[in-house]
C-alpha positions in Angstrom: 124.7 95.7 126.8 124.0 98.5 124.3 125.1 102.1 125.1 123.4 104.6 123.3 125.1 108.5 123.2 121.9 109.9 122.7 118.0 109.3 123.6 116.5 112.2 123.5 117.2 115.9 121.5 115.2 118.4 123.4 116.7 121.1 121.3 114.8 120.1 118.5 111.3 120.8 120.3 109.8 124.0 118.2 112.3 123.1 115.0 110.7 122.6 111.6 110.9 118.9 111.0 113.9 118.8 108.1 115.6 120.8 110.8 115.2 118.8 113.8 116.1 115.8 111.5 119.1 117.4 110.7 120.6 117.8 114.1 119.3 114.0 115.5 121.3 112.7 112.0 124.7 114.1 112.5 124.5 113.2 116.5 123.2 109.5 115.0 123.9 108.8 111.4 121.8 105.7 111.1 118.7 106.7 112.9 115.4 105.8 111.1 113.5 108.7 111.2 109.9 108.4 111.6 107.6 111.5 111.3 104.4 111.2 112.9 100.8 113.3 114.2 101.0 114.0 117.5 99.1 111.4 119.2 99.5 108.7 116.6 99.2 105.3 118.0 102.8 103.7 118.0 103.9 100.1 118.5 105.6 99.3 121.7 108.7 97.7 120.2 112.0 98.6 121.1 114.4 99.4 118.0 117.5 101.2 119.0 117.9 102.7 115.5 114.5 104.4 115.5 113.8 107.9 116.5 110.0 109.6 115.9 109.5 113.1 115.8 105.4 114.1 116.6 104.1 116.7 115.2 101.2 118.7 115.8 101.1 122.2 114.2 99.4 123.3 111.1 102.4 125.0 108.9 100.3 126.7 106.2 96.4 127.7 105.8 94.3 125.1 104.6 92.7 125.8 101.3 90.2 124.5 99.3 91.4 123.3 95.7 
């Protein structure tokens, strides 16, 4: 049976994404960090190394050019 340390890093929620990446990576060095849209469609797989961070805020104004 696997045992994982972590699941979940609430204490990332409202982090800038290099941030939160930070703090998942030194609790699990070898996660595969995924950075998606809020509300991406996802595959149902389970892969133990995989983490995904949703995101759903506009950082900067949107300009033309």
């Amino acid at each position: 049976m696997l045992v994982l340390p972590y699941t979940s890093w609430p204490e990332v929620v409202g982090l800038p994404v290099e941030e939160a990446k930070k703090v998942i990576l030194k609790d699990m060095p070898d996660a595969d960090i995924v950075v998606l849209p809020a509300g991406s469609p996802v595959t149902k797989d389970f892969r133990p190394n995989r983490v995904r961070i949703f995101v759903d805020t506009v950082a900067t104004t949107p300009t033309i050019g």
